[in-house]
VEXDREN-2710 file (C-alpha; in Angstrom, 1 decimal):
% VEXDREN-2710
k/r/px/py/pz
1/UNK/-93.6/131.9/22.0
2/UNK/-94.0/135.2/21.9
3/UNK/-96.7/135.2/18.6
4/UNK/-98.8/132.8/20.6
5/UNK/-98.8/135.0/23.7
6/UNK/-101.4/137.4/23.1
7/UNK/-103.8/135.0/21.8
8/UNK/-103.6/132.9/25.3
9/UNK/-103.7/135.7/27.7
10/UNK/-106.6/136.8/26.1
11/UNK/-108.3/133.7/26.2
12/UNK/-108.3/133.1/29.6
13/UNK/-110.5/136.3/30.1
14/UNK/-111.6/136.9/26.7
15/UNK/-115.6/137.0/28.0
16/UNK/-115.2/140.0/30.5
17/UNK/-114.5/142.4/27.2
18/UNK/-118.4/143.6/26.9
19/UNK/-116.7/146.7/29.7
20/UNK/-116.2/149.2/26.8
21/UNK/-115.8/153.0/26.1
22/UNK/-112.3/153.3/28.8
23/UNK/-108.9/155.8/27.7
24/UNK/-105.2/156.4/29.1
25/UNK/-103.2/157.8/31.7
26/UNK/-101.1/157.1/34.5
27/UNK/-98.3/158.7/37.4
28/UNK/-96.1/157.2/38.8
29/UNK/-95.6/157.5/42.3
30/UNK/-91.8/157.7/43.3
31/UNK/-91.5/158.5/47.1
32/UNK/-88.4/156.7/48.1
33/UNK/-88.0/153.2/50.1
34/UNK/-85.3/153.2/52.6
35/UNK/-82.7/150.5/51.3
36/UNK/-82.7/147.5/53.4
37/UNK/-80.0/144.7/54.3
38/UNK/-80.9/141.4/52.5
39/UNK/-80.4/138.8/54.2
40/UNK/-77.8/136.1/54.1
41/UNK/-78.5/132.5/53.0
42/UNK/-78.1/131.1/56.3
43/UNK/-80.7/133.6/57.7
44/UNK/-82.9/133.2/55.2
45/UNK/-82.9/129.5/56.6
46/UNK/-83.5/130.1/59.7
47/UNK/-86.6/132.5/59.1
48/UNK/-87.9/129.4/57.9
49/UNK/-87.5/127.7/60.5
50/UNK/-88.7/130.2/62.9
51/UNK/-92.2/131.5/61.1
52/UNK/-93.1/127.8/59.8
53/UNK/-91.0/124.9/61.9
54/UNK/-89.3/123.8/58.5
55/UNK/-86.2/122.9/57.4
56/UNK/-84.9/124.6/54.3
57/UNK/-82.8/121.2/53.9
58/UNK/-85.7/118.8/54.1
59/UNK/-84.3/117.6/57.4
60/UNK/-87.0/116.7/59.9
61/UNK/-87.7/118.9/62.5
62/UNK/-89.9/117.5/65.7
63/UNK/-91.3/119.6/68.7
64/UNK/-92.0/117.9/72.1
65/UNK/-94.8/119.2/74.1
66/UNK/-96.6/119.3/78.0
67/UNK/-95.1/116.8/80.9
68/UNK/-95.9/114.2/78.4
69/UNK/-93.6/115.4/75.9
70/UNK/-96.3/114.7/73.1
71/UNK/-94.3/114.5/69.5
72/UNK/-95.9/117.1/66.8
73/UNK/-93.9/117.9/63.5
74/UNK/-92.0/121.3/64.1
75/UNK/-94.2/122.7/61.3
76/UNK/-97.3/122.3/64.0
77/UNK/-96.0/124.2/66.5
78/UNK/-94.0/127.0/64.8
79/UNK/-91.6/130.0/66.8
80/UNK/-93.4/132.3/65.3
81/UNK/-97.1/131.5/66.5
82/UNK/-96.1/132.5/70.1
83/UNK/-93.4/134.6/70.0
84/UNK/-94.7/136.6/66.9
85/UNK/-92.8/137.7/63.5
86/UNK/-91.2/140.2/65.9
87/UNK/-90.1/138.0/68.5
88/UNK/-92.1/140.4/71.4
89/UNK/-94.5/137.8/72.2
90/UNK/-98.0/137.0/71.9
91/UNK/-99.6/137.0/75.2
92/UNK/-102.8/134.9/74.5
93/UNK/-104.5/132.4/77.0
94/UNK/-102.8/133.9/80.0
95/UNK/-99.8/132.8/78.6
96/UNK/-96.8/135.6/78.1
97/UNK/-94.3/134.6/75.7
98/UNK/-91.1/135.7/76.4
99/UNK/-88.9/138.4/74.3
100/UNK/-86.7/136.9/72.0
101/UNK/-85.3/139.9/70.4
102/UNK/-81.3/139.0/71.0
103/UNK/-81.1/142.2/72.8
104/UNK/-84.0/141.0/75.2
105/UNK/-82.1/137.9/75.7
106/UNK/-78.6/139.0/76.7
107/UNK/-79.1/141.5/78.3
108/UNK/-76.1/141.4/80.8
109/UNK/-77.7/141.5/84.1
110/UNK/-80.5/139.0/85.7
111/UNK/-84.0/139.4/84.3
112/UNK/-86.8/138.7/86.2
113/UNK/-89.7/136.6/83.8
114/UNK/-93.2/136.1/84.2
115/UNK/-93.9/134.4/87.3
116/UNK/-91.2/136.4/89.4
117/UNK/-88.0/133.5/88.3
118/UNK/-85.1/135.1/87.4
119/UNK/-82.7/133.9/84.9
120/UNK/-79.2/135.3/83.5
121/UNK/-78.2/136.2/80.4
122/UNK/-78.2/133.8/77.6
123/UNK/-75.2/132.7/75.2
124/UNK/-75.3/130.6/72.0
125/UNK/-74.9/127.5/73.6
126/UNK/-77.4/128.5/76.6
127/UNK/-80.2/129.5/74.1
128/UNK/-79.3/126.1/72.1
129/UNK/-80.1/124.3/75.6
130/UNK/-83.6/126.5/75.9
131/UNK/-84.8/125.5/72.7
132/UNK/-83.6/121.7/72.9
133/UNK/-84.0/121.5/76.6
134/UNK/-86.3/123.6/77.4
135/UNK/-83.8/125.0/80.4
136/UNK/-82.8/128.5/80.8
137/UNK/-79.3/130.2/81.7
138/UNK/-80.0/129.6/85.4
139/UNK/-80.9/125.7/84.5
140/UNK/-84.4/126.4/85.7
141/UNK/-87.4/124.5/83.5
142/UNK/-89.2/127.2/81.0
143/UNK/-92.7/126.3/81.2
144/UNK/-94.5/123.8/79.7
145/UNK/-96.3/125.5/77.1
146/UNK/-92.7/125.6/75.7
147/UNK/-91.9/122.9/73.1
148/UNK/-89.0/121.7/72.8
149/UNK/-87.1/120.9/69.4
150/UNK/-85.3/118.7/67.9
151/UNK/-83.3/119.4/64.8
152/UNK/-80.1/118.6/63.2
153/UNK/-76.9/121.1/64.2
154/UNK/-77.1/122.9/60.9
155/UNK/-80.6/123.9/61.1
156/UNK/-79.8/124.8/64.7
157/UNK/-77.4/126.9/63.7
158/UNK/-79.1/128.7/61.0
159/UNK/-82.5/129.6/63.3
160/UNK/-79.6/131.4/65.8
161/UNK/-78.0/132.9/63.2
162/UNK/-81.5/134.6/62.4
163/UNK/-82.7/135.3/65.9
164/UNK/-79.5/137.2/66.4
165/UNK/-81.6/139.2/63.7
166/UNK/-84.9/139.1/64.9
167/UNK/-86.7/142.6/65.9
168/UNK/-84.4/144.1/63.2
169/UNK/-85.7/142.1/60.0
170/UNK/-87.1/144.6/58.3
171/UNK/-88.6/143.9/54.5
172/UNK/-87.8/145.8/51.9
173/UNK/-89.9/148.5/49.8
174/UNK/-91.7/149.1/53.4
175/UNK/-91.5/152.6/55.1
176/UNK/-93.9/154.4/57.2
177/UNK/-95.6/156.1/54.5
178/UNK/-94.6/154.0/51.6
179/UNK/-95.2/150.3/50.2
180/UNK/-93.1/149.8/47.0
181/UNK/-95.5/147.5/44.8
182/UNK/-94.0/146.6/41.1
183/UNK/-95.1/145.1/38.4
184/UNK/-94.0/143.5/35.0
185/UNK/-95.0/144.2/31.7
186/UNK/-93.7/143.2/28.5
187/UNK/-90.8/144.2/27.1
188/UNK/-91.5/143.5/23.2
189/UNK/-93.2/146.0/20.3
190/UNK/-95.7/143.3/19.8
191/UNK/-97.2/143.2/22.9
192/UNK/-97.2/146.8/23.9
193/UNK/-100.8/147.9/23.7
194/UNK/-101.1/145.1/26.3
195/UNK/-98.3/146.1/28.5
196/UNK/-100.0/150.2/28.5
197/UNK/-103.0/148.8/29.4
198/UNK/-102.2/147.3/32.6
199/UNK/-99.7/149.7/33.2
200/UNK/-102.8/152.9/33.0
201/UNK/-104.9/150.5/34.7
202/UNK/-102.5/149.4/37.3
203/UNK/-101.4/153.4/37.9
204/UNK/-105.1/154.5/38.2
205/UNK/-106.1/152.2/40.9
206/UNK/-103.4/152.3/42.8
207/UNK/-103.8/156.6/42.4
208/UNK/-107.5/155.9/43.7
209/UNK/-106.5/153.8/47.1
210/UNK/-104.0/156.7/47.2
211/UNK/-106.3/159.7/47.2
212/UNK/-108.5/157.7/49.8
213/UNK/-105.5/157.5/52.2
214/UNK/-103.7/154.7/51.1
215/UNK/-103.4/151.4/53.3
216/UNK/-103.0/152.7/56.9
217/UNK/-101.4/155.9/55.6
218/UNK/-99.2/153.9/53.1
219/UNK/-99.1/155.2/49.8
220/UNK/-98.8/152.5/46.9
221/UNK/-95.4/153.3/45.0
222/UNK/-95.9/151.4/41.4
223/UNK/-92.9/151.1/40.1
224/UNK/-92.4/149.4/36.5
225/UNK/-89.8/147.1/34.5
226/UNK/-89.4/145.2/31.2
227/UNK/-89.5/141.7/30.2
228/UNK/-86.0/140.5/28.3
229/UNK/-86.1/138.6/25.3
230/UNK/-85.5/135.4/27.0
231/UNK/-86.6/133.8/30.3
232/UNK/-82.9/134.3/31.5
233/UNK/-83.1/138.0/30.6
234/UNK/-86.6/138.4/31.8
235/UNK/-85.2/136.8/35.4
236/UNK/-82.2/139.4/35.2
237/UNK/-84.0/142.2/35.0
238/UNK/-87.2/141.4/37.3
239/UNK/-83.7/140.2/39.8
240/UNK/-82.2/144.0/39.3
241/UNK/-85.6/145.6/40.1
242/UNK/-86.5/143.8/43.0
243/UNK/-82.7/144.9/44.2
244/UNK/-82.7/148.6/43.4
245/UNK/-85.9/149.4/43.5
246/UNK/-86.4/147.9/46.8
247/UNK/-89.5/146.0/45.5
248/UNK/-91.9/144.9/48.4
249/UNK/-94.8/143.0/46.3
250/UNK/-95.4/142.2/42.8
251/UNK/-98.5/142.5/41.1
252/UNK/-99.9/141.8/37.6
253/UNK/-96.7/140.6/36.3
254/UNK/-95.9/139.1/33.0
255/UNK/-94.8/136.2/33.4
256/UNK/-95.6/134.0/30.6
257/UNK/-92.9/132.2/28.7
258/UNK/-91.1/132.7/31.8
259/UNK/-93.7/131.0/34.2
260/UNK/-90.8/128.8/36.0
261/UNK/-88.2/131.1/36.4
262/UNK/-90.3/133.7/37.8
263/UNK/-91.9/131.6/40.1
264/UNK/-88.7/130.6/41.3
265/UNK/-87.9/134.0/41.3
266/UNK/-89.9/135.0/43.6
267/UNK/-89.5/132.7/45.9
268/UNK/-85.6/132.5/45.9
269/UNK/-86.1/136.6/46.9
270/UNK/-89.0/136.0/48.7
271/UNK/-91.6/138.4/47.0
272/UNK/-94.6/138.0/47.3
273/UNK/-96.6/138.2/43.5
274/UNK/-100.3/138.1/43.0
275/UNK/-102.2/137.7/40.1
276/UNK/-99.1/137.3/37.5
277/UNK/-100.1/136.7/34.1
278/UNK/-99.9/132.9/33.2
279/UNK/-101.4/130.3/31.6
280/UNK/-99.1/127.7/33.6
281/UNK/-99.6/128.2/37.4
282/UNK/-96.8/127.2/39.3
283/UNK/-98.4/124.8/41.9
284/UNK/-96.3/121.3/42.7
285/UNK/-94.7/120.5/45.5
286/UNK/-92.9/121.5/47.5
287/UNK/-95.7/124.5/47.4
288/UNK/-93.8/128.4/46.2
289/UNK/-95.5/130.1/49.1
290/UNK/-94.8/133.5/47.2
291/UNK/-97.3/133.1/44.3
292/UNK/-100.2/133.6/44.0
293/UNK/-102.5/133.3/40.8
294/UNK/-105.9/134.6/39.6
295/UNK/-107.3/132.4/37.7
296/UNK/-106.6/128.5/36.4
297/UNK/-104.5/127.7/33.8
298/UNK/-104.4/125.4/31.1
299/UNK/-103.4/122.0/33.1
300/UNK/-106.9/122.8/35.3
301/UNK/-108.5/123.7/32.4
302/UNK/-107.6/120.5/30.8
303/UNK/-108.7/118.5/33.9
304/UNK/-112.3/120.4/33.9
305/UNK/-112.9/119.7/30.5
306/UNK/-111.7/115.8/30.8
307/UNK/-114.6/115.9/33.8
308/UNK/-117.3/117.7/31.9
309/UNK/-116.5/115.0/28.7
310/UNK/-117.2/112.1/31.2
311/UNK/-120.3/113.6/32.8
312/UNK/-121.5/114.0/29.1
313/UNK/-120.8/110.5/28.1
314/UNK/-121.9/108.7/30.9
315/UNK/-122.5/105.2/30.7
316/UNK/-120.5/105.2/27.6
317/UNK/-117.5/103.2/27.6
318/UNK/-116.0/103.9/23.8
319/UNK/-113.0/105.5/25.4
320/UNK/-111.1/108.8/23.8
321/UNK/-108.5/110.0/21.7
322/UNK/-105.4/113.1/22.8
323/UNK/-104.2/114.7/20.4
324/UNK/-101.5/117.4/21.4
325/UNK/-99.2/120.0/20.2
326/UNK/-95.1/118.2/20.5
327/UNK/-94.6/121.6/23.1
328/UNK/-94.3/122.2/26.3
329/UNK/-97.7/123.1/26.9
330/UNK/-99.2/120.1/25.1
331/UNK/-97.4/117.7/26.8
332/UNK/-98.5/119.4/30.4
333/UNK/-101.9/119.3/29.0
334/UNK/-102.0/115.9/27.7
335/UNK/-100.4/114.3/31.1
336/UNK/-103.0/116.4/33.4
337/UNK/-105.7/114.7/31.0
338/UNK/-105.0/111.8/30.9
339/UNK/-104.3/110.9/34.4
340/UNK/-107.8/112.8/34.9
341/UNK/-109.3/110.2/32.0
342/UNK/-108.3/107.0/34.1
343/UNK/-108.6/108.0/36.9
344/UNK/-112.4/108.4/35.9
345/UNK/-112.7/104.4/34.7
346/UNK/-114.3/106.0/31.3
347/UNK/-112.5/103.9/29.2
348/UNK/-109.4/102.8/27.1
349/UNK/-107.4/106.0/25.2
350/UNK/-105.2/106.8/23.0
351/UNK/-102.4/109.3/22.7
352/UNK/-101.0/111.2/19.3
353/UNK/-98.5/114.0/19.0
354/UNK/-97.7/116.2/16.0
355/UNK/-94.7/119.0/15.7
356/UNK/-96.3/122.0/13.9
357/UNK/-93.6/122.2/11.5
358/UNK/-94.8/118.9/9.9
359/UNK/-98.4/118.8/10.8
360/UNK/-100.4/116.8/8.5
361/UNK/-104.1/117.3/9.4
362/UNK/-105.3/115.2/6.6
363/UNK/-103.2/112.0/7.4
364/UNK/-104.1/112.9/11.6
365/UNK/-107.8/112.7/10.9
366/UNK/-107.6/109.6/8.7
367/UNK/-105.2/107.8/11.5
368/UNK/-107.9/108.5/14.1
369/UNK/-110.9/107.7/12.4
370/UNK/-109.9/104.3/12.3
371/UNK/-109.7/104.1/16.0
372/UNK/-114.2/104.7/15.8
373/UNK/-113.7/106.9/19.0
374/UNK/-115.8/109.9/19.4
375/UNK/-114.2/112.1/21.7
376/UNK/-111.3/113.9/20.7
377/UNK/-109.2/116.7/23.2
378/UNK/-106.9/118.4/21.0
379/UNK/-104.2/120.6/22.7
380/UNK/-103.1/122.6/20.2
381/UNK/-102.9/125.8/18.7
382/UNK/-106.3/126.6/16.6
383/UNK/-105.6/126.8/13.5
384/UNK/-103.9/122.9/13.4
385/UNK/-107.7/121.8/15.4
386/UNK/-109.4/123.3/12.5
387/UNK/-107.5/121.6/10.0
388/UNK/-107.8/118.7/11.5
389/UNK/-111.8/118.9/11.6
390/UNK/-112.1/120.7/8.1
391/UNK/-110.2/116.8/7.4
392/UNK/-112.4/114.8/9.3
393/UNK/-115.4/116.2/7.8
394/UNK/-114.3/115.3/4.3
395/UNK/-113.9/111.9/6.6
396/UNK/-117.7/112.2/7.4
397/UNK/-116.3/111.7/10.8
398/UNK/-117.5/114.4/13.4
399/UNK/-116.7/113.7/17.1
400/UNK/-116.8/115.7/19.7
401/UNK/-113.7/117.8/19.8
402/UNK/-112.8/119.4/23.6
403/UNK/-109.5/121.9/23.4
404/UNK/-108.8/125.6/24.8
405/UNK/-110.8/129.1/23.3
406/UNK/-109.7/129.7/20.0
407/UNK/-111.4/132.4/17.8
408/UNK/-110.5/130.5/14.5
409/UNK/-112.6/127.4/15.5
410/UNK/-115.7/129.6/14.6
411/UNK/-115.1/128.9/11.0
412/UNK/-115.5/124.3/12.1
413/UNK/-117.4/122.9/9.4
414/UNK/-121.3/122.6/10.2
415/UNK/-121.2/119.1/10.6
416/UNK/-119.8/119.7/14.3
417/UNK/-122.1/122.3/15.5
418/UNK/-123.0/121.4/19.1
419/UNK/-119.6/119.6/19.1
420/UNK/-117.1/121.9/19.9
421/UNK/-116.3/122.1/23.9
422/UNK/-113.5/125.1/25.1
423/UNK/-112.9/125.7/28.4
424/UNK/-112.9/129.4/30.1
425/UNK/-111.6/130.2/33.9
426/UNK/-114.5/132.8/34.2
427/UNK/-117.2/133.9/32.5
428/UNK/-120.0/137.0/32.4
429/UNK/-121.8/135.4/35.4
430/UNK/-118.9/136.1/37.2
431/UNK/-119.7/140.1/36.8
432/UNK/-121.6/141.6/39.3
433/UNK/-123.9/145.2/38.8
434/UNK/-121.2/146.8/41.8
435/UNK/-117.8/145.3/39.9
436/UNK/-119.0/146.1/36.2
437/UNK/-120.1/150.2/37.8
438/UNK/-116.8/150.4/40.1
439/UNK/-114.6/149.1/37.1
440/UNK/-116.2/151.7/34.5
441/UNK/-116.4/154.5/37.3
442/UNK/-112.3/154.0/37.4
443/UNK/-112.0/153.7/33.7
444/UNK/-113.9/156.9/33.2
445/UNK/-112.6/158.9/36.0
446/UNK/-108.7/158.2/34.9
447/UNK/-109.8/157.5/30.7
448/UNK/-108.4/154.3/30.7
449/UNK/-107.6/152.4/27.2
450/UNK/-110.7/151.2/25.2
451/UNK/-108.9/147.9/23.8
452/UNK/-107.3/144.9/26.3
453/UNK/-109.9/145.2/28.6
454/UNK/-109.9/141.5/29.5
455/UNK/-106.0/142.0/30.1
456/UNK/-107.3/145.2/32.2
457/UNK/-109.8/143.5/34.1
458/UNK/-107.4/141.0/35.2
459/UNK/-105.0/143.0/36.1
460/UNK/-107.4/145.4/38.0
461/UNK/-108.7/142.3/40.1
462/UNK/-105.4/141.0/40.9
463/UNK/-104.4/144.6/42.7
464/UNK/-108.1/144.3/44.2
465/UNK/-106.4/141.7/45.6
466/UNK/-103.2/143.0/47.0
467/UNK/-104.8/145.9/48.5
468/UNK/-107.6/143.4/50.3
469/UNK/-104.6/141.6/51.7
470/UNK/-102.2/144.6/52.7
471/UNK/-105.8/145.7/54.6
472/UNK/-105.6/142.4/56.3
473/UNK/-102.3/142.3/57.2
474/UNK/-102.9/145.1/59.7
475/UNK/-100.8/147.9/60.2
476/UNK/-97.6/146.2/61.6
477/UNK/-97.3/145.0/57.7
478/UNK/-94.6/142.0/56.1
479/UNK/-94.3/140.1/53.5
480/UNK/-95.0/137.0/55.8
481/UNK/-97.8/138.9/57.5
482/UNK/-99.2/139.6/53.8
483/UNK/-98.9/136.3/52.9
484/UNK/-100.8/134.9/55.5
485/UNK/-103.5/137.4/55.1
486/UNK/-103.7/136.1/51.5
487/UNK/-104.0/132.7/52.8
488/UNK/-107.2/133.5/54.5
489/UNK/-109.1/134.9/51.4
490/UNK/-112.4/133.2/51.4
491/UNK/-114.4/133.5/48.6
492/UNK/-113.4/137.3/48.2
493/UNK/-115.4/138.9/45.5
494/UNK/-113.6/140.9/42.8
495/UNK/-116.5/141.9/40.9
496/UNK/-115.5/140.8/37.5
497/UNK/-114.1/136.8/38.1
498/UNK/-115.2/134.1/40.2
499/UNK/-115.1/134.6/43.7
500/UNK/-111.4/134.3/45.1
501/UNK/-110.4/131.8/47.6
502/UNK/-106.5/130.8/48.8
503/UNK/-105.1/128.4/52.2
504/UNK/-102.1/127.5/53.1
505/UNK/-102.0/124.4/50.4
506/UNK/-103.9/126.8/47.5
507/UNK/-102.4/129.0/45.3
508/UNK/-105.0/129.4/42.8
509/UNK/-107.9/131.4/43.6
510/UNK/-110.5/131.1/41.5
511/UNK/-109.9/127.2/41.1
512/UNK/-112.3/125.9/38.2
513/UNK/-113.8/126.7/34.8
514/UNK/-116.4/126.7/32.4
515/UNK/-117.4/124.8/29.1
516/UNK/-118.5/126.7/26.3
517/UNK/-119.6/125.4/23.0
518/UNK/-119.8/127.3/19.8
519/UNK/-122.6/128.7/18.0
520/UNK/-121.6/128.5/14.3
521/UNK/-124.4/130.1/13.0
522/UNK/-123.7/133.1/14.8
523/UNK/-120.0/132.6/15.4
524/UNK/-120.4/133.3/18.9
525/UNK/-119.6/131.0/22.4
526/UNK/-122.5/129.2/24.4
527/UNK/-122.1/128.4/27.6
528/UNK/-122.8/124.7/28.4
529/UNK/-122.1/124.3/31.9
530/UNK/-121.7/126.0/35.4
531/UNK/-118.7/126.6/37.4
532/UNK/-116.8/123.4/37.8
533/UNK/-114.6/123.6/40.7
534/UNK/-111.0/121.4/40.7
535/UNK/-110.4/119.8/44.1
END
């Protein structure tokens, strides 16, 4: 795992490296984050339930609306949107929420609400009646801009349990000078020229937002930790970070080989992460609102290069051959494919494994000759794909082969020159004159490294990021209010990938790739198509 790491972060950015002539440094800002009071599992529910109308159980959840009691999904009509992440209210339309900070609500004497009705204080079982009734303590009707919900007695029970806490839910890492934002790097000898590069880079921008005033007079606080040797130890120690180092957001994480567990991670703590290191985006359902990623990975990859091999061959109907890696990441590559392939109508295809310890290129390229298909994807590690066209080329058989970036694929035989399709999330058309001069401006002022700059750039972008959402989020900053503001990132130049874009159902944002073929000549990439975007 970890001697095929390098090679595949690298690849996914491997074209931004013409930024050159960068060196080291980095502080590390340590102002202290109050310690906070995590919340219980029950609350946790609840908050759900309160900021999106969803059960952590799966149970359905319905709100009723107007005279007419019109049916919506609770998801639609959320506690939150009205009553705010603080429970003050959101007056809006004329309309004045009412308090629902538990303190606001029993309050032990009669309070007088908008529209001169008085009510008296509210129990458990009275506020239970409000929100399923829509009655208050003094059984008058709350108005009718006030759903009411139905819901099962455990999920009622959990949103009370959290709006006993409301007002007072405070995230951690968060002061009023001080956001706590950490980051991962790697934890092995191999990989530590990566892991100092995003660590200077990562410590010099975050010093530059600082010097300009930080994020509505927030400082950034990077803090660092270590991968483990194992996913399980990786999780542990990302698990003890977040914990004592009162961790408010993650950024530029590691968390390859560990793509899973991390994701999970962060969601089981509810950290929000942007832009961690991957080549397996974490993006099924039920959606990890927590995450989100940079750049595609290989499954999106795979499906843009299935799309740009059917576009190529149109009006062919010879069908196509998968060959892929017995891994975990062949397998995801070859199911994303070929569901991609038929789905398209192309044609009839077959499917081959191999396990790299008995990989027999020869006896591969003589198995699929036979077949007199001409398209090959290969999801593999290089050096097996050019052993198996070296083979086929002894064959006299040279179809076109479509895989991911892999340097030793400049040494193909000639026979498949103009042949040989990679995909790439971004490319050098992504760079624009004002990223390329703010990137080197940073890298000269703080003498950044001169080698990983792809790693840098990405790494750079993905705090670009963060700090474009924190700005969004407003001053009265969370991690839900964070999150949202992330959700509304359209098209967000970074300067140095394809524009950004996430929504409430996207956690990639730059969704998409490019094909490049290979000059062998020159032994050099050529790009062969635009910017394919993956609905």
């Amino acid at each position: 795992m970890r001697r095929n790491l390098t090679s595949n972060l690298h690849l996914c950015i491997i074209s931004l490296a013409i930024l050159a002539g960068l060196i080291v440094i980095g502080d590390r800002f340590t102002t202290p984050a109050a310690a906070q009071t995590a919340l219980s599992d029950q609350q946790k529910r609840g908050k759900q339930i309160y900021i999106r109308g969803a059960s952590a159980n799966g149970k359905e959840i319905l709100a009723y609306v107007g005279e007419s009691s019109l049916e919506v999904p609770g998801s639609a009509m959320p506690c939150a949107n009205c009553h705010a992440l603080d429970g003050l209210g959101k007056p809006e339309g004329g309309i004045n929420p009412s308090n629902l900070t538990w303190e606001a609500l029993t309050k032990p004497y009669k309070v007088t609400e908008s529209g001169g009705r008085e009510r008296g204080p509210y129990s458990e079982r009275a506020l239970q009646l409000a929100i399923a009734r829509g009655v208050d303590p003094s059984g008058h009707k709350l108005l009718t801009v006030m759903p009411r919900y139905q819901m099962s007695p455990q999920d009622m029970s959990d949103l009370l349990a959290y709006l006993k806490l409301l007002g007072h839910d405070r995230d951690p890492g968060l002061t009023e000078n001080s956001i706590t934002v950490g980051t991962v790097l790697p934890g092995s000898t191999e990989l530590s020229g990566l892991g100092a590069a995003v660590k200077a880079v990562l410590t010099a921008y975050c010093a530059e937002v600082n010097n300009r005033g930080g994020i509505y007079n927030r400082k950034l606080d990077l803090r660092f930790v270590q991968t483990g040797d194992t996913p399980a130890a990786t999780v542990a120690n990302v698990k003890r970070f977040i914990q004592d180092d009162q961790v408010f957001v993650i950024t530029g994480a590691f968390a390859a080989g560990a793509d899973r567990e991390f994701a999970a991670l962060m969601n089981d703590s509810e950290v929000p992460s942007v832009g961690p290191f991957t080549l397996f985006p974490q993006i099924g359902h039920p959606l990890n609102r927590q995450v989100f990623y940079l750049l595609s990975g290989m499954n999106e990859q795979a499906r843009a290069l299935v799309n740009f091999a059917v576009n190529r061959n149109s009006g062919k109907k010879d069908g196509a051959l998968i060959v892929y890696a017995e891994t975990d990441s062949g397998r995801g590559a070859m199911q994303v494919a070929r569901d991609q392939y038929v789905a398209s109508g192309f044609g009839p295809i077959e499917v081959s494994s191999y396990s790299n310890a008995t990989f027999d290129a020869a006896a591969l390229a003589a198995k699929l000759k036979q077949t007199s298909k001409n398209v090959v994807f290969f999801f593999g590690y290089g050096r097996e794909q050019l052993a198996f066209m070296v083979e086929a080329d002894k064959l006299r058989w040279s179809p076109d082969v479509y895989g991911f970036a892999a340097n030793e694929l400049f040494d193909a035989p000639a026979s498949f020159s103009q042949r040989v399709f990679m995909s790439f999330p971004t490319a050098p058309v992504d760079q624009t004159a004002e990223g390329i001069a703010e990137f080197r401006a940073l890298a000269a002022k703080y003498q950044l490294p001169s080698d990983h700059l792809a790693v840098q750039v990405s790494a750079y972008a993905s705090a670009k990021i963060l700090v474009e959402g924190l700005k969004k989020a407003g001053k009265d900053l969370s991690r839900e209010k964070l999150i949202q503001a992330l959700e509304g990132l359209y098209e967000y130049p970074t300067g140095l990938t394809p524009p950004v874009t996430y929504g409430p159902n996207r956690r990639i944002g730059a969704m998409g790739a490019y094909i490049v073929g290979i000059d062998l000549e020159k032994k050099q990439y050529v790009p062969v198509s635009g910017w394919s975007k993956i609905n």
